[in-house]
Short mmCIF file of the C-alpha atoms (twelve columns), coordinates in Angstrom:
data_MODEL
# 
_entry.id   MODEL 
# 
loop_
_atom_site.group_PDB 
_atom_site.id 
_atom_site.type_symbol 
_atom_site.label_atom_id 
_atom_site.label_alt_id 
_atom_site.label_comp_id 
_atom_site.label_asym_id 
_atom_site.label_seq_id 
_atom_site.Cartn_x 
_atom_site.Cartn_y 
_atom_site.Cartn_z 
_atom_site.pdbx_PDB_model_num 
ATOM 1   C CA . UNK A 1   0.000   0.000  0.000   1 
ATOM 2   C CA . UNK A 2   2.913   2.554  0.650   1 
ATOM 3   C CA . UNK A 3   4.433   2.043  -2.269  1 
ATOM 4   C CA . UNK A 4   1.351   2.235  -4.337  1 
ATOM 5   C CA . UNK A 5   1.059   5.558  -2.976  1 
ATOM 6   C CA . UNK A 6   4.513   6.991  -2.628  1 
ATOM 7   C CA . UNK A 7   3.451   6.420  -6.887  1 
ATOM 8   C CA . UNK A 8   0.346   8.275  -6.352  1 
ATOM 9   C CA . UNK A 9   1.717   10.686 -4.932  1 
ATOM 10  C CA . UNK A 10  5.142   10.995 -7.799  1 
ATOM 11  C CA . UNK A 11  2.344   10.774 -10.520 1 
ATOM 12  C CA . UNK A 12  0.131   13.247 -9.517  1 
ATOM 13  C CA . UNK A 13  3.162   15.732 -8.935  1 
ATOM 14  C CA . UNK A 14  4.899   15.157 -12.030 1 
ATOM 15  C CA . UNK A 15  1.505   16.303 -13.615 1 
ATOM 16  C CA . UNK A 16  2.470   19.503 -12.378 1 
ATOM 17  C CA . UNK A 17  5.904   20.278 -13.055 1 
ATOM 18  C CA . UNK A 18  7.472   23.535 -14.310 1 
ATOM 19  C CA . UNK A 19  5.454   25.602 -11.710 1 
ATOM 20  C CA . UNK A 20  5.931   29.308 -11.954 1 
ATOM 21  C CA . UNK A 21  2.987   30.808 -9.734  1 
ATOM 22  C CA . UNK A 22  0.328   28.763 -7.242  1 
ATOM 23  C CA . UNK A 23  -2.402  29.673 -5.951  1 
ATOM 24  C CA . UNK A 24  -4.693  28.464 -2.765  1 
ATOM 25  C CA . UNK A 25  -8.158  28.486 -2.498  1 
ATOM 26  C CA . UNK A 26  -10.573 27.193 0.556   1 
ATOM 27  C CA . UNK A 27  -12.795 28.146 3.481   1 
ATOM 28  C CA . UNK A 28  -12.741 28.208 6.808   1 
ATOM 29  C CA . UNK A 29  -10.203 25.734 8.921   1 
ATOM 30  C CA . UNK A 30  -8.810  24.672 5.465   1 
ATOM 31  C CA . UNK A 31  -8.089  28.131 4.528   1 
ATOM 32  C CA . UNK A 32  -5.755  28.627 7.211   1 
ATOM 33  C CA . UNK A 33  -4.345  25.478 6.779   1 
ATOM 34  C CA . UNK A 34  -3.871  26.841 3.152   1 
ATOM 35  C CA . UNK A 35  -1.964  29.793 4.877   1 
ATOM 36  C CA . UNK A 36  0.623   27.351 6.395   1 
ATOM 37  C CA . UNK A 37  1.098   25.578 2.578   1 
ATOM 38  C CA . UNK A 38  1.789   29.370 1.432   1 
ATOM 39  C CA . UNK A 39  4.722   29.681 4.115   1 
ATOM 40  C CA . UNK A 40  6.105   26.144 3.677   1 
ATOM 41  C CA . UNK A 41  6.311   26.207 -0.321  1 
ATOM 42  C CA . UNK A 42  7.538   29.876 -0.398  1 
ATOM 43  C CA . UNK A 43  10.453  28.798 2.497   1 
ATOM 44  C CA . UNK A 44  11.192  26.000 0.985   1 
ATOM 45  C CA . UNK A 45  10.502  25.671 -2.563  1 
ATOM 46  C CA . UNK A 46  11.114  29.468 -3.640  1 
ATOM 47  C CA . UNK A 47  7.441   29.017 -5.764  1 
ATOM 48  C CA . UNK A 48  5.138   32.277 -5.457  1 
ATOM 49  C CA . UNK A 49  1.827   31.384 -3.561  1 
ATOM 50  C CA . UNK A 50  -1.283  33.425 -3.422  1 
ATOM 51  C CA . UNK A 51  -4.039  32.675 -0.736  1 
ATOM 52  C CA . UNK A 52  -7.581  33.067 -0.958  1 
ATOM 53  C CA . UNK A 53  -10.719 32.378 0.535   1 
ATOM 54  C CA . UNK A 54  -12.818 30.551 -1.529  1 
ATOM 55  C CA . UNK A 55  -16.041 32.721 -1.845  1 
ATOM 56  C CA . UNK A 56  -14.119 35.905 -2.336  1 
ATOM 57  C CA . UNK A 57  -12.009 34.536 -5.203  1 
ATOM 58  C CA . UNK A 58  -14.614 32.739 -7.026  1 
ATOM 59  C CA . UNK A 59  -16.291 36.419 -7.626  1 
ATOM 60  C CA . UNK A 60  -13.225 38.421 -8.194  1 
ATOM 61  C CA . UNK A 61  -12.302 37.783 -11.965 1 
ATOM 62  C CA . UNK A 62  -8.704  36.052 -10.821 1 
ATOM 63  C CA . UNK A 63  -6.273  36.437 -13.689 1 
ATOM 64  C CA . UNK A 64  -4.716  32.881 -13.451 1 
ATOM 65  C CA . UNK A 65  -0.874  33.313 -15.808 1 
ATOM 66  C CA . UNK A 66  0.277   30.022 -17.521 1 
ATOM 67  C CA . UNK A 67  2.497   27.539 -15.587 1 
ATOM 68  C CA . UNK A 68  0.303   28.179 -12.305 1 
ATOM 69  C CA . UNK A 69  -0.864  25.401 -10.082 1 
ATOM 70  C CA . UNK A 70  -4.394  25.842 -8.242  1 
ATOM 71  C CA . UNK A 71  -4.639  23.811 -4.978  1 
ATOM 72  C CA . UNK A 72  -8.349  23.462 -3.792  1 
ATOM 73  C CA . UNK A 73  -8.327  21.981 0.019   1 
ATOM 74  C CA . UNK A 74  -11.676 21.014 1.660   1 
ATOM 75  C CA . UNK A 75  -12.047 18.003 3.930   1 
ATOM 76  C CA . UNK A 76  -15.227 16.578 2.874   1 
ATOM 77  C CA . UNK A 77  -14.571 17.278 -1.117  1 
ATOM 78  C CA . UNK A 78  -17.759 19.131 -0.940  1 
ATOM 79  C CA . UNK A 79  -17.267 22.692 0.054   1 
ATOM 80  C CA . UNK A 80  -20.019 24.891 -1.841  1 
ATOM 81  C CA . UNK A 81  -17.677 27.578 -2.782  1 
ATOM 82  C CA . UNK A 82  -14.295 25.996 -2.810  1 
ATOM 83  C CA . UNK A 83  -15.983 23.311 -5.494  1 
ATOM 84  C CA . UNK A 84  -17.483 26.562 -7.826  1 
ATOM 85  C CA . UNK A 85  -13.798 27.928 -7.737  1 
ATOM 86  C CA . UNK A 86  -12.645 24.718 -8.731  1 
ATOM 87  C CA . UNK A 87  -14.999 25.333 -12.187 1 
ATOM 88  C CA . UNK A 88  -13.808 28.273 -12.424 1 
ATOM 89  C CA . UNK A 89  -10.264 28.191 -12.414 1 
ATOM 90  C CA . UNK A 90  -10.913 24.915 -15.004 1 
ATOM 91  C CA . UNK A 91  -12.652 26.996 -17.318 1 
ATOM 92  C CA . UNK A 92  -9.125  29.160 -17.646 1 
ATOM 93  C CA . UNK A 93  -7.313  25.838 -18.294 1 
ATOM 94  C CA . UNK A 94  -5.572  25.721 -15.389 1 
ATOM 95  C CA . UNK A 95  -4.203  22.812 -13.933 1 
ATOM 96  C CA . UNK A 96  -5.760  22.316 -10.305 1 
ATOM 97  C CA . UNK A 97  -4.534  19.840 -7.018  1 
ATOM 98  C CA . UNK A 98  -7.057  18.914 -4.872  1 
ATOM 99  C CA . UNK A 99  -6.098  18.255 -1.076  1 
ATOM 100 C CA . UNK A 100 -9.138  16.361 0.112   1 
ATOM 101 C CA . UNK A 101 -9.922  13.601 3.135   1 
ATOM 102 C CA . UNK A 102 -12.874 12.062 1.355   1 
ATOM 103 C CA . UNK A 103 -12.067 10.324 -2.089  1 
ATOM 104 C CA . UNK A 104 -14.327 10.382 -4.711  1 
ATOM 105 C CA . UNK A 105 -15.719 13.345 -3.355  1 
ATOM 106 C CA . UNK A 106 -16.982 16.273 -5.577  1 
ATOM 107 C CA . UNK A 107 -13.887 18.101 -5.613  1 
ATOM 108 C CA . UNK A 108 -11.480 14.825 -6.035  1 
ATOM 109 C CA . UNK A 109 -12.938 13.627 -8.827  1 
ATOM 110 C CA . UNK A 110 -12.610 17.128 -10.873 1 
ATOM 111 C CA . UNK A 111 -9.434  18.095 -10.004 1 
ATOM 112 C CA . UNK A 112 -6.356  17.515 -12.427 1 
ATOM 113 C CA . UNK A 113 -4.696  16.061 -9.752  1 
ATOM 114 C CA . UNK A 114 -4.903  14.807 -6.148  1 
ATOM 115 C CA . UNK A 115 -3.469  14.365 -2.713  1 
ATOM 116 C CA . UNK A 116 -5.164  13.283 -0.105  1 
ATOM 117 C CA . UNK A 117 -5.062  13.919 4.082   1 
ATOM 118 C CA . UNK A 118 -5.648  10.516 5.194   1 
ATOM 119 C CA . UNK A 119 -6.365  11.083 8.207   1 
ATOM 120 C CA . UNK A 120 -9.682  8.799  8.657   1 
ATOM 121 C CA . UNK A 121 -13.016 9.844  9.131   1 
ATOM 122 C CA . UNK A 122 -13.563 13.010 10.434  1 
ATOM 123 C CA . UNK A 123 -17.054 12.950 13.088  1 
ATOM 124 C CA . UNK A 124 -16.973 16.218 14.678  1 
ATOM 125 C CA . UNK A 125 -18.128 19.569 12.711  1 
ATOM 126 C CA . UNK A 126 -14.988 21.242 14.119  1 
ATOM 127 C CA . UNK A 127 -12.076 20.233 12.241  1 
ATOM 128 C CA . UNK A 128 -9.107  19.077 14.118  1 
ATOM 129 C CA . UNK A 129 -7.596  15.923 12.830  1 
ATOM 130 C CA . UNK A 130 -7.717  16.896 8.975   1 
ATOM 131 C CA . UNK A 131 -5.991  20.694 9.705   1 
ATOM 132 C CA . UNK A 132 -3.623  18.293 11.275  1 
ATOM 133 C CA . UNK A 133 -2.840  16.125 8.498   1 
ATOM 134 C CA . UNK A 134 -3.063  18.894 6.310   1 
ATOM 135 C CA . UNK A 135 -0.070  20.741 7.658   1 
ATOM 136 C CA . UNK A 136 2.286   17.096 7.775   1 
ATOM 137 C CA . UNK A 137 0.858   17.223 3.796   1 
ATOM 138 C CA . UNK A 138 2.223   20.960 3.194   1 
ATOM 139 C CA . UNK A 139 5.579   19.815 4.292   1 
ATOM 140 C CA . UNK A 140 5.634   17.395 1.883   1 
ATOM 141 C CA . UNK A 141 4.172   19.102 -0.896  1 
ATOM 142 C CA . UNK A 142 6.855   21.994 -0.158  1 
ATOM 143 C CA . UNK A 143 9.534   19.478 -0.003  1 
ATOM 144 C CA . UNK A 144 8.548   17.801 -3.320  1 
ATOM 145 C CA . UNK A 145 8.473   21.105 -5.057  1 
ATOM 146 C CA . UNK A 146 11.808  22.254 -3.621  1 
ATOM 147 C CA . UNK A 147 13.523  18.765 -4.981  1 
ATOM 148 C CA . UNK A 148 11.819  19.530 -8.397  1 
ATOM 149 C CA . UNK A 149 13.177  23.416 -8.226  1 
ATOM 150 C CA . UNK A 150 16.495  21.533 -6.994  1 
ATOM 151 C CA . UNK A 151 16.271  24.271 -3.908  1 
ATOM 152 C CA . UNK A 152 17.019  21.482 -1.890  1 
ATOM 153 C CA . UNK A 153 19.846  18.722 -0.816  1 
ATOM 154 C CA . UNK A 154 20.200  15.406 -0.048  1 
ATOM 155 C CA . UNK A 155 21.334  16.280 3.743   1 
ATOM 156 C CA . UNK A 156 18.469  18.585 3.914   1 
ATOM 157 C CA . UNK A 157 16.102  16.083 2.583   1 
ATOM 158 C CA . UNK A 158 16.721  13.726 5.036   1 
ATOM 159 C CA . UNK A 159 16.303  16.534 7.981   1 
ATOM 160 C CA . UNK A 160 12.953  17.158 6.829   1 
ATOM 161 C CA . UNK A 161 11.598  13.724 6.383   1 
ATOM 162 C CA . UNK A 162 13.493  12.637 10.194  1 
ATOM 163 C CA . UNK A 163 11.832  16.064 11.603  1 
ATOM 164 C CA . UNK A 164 8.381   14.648 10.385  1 
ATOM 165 C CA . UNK A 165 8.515   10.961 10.885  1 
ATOM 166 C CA . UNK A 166 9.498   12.294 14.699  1 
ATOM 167 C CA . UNK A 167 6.065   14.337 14.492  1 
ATOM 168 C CA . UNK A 168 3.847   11.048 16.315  1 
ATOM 169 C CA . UNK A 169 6.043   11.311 19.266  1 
ATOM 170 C CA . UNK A 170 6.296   14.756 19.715  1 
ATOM 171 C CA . UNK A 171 2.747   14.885 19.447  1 
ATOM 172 C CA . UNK A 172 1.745   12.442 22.416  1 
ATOM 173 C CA . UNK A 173 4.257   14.811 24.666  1 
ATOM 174 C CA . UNK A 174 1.370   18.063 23.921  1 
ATOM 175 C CA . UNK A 175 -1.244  16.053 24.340  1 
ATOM 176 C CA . UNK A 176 -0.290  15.924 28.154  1 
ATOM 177 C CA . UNK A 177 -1.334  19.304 28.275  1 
ATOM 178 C CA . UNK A 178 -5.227  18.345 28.299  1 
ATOM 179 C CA . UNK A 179 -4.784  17.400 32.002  1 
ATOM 180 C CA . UNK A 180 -3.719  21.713 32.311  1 
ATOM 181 C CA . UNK A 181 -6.983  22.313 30.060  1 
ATOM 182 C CA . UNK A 182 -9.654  20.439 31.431  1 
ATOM 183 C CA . UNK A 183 -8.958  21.825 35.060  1 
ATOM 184 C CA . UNK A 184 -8.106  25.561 33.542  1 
ATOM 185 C CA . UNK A 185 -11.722 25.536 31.933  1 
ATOM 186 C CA . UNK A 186 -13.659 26.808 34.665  1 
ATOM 187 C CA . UNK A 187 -11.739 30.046 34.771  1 
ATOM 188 C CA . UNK A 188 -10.945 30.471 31.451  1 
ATOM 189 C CA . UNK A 189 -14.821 30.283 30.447  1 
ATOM 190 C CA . UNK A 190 -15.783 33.750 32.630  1 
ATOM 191 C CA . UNK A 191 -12.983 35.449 30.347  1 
ATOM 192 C CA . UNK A 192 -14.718 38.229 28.090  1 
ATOM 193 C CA . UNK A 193 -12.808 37.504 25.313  1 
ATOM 194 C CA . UNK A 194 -9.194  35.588 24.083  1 
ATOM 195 C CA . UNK A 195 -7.323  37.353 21.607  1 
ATOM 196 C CA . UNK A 196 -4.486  34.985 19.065  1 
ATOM 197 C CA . UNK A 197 -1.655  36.200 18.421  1 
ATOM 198 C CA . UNK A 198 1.303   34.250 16.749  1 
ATOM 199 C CA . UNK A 199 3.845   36.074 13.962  1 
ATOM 200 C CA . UNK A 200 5.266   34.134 10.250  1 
ATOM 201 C CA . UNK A 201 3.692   30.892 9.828   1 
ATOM 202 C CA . UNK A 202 2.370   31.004 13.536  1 
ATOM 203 C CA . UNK A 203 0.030   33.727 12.775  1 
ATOM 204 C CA . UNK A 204 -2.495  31.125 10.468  1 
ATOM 205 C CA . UNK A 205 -2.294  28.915 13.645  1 
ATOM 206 C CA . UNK A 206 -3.671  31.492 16.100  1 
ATOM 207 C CA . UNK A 207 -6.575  32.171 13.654  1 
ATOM 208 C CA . UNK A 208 -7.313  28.449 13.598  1 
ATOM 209 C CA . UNK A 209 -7.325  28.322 17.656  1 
ATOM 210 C CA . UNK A 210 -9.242  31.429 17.265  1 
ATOM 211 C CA . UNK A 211 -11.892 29.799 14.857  1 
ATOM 212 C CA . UNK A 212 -12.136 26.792 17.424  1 
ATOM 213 C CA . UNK A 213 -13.269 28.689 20.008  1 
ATOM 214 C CA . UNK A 214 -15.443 30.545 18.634  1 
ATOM 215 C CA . UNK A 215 -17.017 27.472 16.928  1 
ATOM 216 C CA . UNK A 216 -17.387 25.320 19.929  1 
ATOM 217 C CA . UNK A 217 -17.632 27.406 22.777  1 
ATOM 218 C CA . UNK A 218 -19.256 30.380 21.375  1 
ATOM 219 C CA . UNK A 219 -16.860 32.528 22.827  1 
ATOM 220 C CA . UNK A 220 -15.572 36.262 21.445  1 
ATOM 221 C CA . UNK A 221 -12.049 34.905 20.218  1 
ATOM 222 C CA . UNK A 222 -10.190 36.829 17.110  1 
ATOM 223 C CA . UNK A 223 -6.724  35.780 15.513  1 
ATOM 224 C CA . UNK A 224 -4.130  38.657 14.959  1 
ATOM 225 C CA . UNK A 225 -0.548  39.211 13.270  1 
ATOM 226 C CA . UNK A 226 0.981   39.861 16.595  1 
ATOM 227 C CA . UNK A 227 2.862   42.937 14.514  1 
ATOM 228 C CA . UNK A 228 -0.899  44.281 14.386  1 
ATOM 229 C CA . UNK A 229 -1.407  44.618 17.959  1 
ATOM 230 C CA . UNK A 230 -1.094  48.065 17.791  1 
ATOM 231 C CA . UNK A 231 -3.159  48.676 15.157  1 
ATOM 232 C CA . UNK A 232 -6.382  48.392 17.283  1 
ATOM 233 C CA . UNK A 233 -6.195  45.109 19.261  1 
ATOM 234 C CA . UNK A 234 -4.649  46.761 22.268  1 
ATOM 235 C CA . UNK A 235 -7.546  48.557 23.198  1 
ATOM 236 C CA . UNK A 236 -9.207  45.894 24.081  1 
ATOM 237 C CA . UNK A 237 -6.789  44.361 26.528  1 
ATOM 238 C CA . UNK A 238 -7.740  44.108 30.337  1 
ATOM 239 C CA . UNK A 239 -7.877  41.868 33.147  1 
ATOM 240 C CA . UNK A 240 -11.158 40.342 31.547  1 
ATOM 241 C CA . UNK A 241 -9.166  39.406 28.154  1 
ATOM 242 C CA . UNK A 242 -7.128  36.647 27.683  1 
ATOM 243 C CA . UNK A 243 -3.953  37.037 25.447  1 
ATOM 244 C CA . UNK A 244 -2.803  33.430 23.810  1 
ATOM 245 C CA . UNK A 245 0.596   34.035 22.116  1 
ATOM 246 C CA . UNK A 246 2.443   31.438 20.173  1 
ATOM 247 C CA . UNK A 247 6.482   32.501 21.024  1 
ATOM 248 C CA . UNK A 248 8.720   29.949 19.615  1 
ATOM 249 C CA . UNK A 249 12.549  30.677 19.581  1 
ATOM 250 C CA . UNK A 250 13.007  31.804 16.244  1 
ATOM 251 C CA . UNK A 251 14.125  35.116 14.720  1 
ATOM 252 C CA . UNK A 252 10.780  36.945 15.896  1 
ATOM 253 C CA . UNK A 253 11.464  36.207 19.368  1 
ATOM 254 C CA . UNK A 254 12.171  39.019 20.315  1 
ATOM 255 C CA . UNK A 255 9.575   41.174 18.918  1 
ATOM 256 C CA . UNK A 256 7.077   38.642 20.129  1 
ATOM 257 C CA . UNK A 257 8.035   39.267 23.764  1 
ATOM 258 C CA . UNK A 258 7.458   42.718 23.490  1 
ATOM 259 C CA . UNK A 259 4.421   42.064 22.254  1 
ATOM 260 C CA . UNK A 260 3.784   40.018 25.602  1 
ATOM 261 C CA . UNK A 261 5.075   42.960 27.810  1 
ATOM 262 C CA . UNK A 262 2.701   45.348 25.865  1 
ATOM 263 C CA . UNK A 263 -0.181  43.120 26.526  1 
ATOM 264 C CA . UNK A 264 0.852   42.050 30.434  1 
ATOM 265 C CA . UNK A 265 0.923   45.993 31.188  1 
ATOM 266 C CA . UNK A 266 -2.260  46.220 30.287  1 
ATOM 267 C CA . UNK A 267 -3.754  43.254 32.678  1 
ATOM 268 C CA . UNK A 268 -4.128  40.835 29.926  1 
ATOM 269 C CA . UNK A 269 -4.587  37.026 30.954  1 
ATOM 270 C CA . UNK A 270 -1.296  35.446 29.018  1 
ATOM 271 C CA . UNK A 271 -1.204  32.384 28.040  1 
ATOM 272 C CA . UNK A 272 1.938   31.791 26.323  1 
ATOM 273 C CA . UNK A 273 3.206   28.399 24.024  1 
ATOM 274 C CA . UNK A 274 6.654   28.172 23.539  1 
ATOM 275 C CA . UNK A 275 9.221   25.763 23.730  1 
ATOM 276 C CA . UNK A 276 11.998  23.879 25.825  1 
ATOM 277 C CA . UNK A 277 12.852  25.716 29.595  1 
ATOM 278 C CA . UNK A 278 11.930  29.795 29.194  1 
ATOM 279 C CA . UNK A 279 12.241  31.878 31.948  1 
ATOM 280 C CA . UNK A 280 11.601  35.089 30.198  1 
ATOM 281 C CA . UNK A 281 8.324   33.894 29.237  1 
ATOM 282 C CA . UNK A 282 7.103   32.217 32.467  1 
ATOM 283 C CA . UNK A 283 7.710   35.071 33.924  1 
ATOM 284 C CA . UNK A 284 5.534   37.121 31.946  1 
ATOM 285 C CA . UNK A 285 2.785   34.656 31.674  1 
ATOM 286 C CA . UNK A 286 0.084   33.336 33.678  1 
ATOM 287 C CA . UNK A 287 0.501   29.938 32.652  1 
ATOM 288 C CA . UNK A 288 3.314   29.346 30.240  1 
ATOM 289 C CA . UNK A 289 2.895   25.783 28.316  1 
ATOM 290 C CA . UNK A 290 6.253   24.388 27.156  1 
ATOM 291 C CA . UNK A 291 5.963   22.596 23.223  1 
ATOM 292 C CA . UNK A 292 9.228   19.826 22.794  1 
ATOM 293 C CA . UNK A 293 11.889  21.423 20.639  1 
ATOM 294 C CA . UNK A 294 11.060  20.754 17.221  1 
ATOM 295 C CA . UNK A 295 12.132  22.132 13.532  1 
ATOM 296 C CA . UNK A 296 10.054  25.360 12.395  1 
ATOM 297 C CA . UNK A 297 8.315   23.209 9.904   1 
ATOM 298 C CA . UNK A 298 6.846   21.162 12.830  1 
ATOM 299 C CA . UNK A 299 6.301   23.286 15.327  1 
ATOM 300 C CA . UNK A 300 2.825   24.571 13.660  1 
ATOM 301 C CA . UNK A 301 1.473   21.039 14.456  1 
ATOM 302 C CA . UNK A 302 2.444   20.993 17.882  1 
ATOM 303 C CA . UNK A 303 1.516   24.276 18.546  1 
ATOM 304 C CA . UNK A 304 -2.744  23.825 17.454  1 
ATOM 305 C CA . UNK A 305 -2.883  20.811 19.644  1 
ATOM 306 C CA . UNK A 306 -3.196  22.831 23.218  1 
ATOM 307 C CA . UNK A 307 -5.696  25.173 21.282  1 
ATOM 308 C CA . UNK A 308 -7.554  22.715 19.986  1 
ATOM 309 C CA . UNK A 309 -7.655  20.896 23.602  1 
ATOM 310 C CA . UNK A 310 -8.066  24.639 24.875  1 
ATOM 311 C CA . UNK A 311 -11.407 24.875 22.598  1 
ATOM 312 C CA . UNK A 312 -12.564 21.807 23.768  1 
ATOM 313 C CA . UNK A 313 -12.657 21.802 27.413  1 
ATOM 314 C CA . UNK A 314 -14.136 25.298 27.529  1 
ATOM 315 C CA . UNK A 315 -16.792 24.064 25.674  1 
ATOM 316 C CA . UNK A 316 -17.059 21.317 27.821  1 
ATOM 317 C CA . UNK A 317 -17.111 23.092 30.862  1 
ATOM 318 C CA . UNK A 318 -20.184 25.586 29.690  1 
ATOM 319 C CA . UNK A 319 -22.078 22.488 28.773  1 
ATOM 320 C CA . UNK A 320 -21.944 22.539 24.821  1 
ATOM 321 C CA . UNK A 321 -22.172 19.632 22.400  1 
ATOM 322 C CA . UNK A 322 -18.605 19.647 21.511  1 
ATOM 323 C CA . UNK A 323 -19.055 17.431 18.123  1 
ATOM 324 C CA . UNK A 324 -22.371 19.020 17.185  1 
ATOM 325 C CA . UNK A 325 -21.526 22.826 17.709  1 
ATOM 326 C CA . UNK A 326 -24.975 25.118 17.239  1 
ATOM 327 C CA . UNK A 327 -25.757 26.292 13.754  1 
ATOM 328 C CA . UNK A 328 -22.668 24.514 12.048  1 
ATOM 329 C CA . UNK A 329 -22.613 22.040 9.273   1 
ATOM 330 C CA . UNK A 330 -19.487 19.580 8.898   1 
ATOM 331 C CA . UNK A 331 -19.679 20.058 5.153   1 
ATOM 332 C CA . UNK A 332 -21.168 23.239 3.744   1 
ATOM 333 C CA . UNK A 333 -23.016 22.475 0.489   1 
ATOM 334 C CA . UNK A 334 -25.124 25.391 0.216   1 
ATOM 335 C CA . UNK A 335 -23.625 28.805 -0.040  1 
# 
């Protein structure tokens, strides 16, 4: 079976070769995750990427230039809007990748090409398992494209695919954090508000823990650039607004501590994810949740998994159905 799809996968690639420009289309959880794909093939592979949400660029008379890729995401292969810019974009010739869960869905079956998530099926409306799998499958795709653009070498090759087949293990060590969650819950639900924040390819992840909340605990939660903080956020900081910053040691650090120090002066609630042993940032948090060290490529997984778990036992704690959120659809058919 893996070798029938490690030739899956090589087919459906070399269908696509000679990339110049690619563009990402999709809603909601999968548009973030889209976000992520944009920083991982630009990083990596040196390849232009444009992001989009799906019912904005259906509508918006996108000029699609020859040797461009299209990558449609959706989980259930369905998606109202990410399936009509699908038509669209194959109505200009373009070549389009679909990144689905569900095969034979809608949106698999049209595509040019296809990869697909794999990560089983998906019950709950909130998507958790299939952003997941959908980050691991950016890495990949980013890698693939980089050893086509030969951006990329052996030695660094093999970094990458260690860094990811180490992912599993890394993964069980977060999850130890829902212990922290589930008895955190019964403050964190009288908050007013939790603002996001996260900078580079952390930023898409704080709108996805922002999203979660929102959709399962029905909670006032918005995702920022934490560069933007100043550009309105910050007036609505107090003791009655939690601040969830994603700090990992990279070459924002820095600025992202400031950003901390701006927000602590103002009473805000800080929770902070980083990694390894960080005294700067326990001391400026009120709970400070340590990721394992990992490669920047990884760390995006590791760092949704306390947010997700965050989203969850709030929820849980003010009584909602955490698999059946109000209102919400798992696959959104109609626009």
């Amino acid at each position: 079976d893996s070798l029938d799809v490690e030739k899956d996968w090589q087919n459906t690639l070399d269908a696509f070769k000679d990339v110049e420009r690619i563009f990402i289309v999709a809603c909601g959880t999968s548009y973030y995750a889209g976000m992520v794909c944009e920083y991982m093939i630009e990083q990596i592979a040196g390849i232009p990427v444009e992001v989009d949400v799906a019912s904005e660029f259906r509508y918006r008379k996108p000029v699609i230039p020859e040797k461009s890729m299209v990558i449609v995401i959706s989980q259930s292969g369905e998606t109202a809007d990410t399936l009509a810019a699908l038509r669209l974009v194959k109505d200009q010739k373009a070549k389009v990748l679909s990144i689905c869960n569900v095969k034979n869905s809608s949106i698999d079956r049209e595509a040019s090409g296809h990869l697909y998530m794999n990560a089983g099926v998906e019950i709950g409306v909130a998507s958790t398992k299939a952003f997941v799998s959908t980050l691991a499958l950016s890495n990949l795709l980013a890698l693939s494209l980089a050893k086509a653009e030969d951006r990329i070498s052996k030695d660094e090759e093999s970094q990458m695919i260690e860094n990811l087949l180490a992912c599993p293990s890394l993964m069980e060590k977060v999850l130890a954090y829902d212990k922290y969650f589930d008895q955190a819950a019964e403050t964190l639900k009288d908050q007013k508000g939790f603002l996001y924040m996260g900078r580079g390819v952390n930023y898409p992840i704080a709108l996805e823990g922002a999203l979660k909340l929102k959709e399962l605990a029905y909670m006032h939660a918005e995702g920022y650039a934490a560069g933007e903080m100043k550009h309105g956020p910050l007036a609505l900081i107090d003791e009655k607004m939690a601040i969830v910053m994603l700090v990992p040691k990279d070459e924002l650090y820095e600025k992202t501590i400031s950003n901390l120090e701006e927000a602590k002066a103002r009473g805000g609630k800080i929770i902070s994810i980083g990694s390894g042993d960080d005294k700067k940032l326990e001391k400026l948090s009120h709970s400070y949740l340590s990721l394992p060290h990992s490669h920047w490529m990884i760390n995006p997984i590791l760092e949704v998994i306390p947010l997700q778990l965050l989203s969850y036992h709030v929820a849980d704690s003010l009584g909602h159905n955490v698999d059946q959120p109000r209102n919400l659809a798992k696959s959104v058919t109609v626009e």
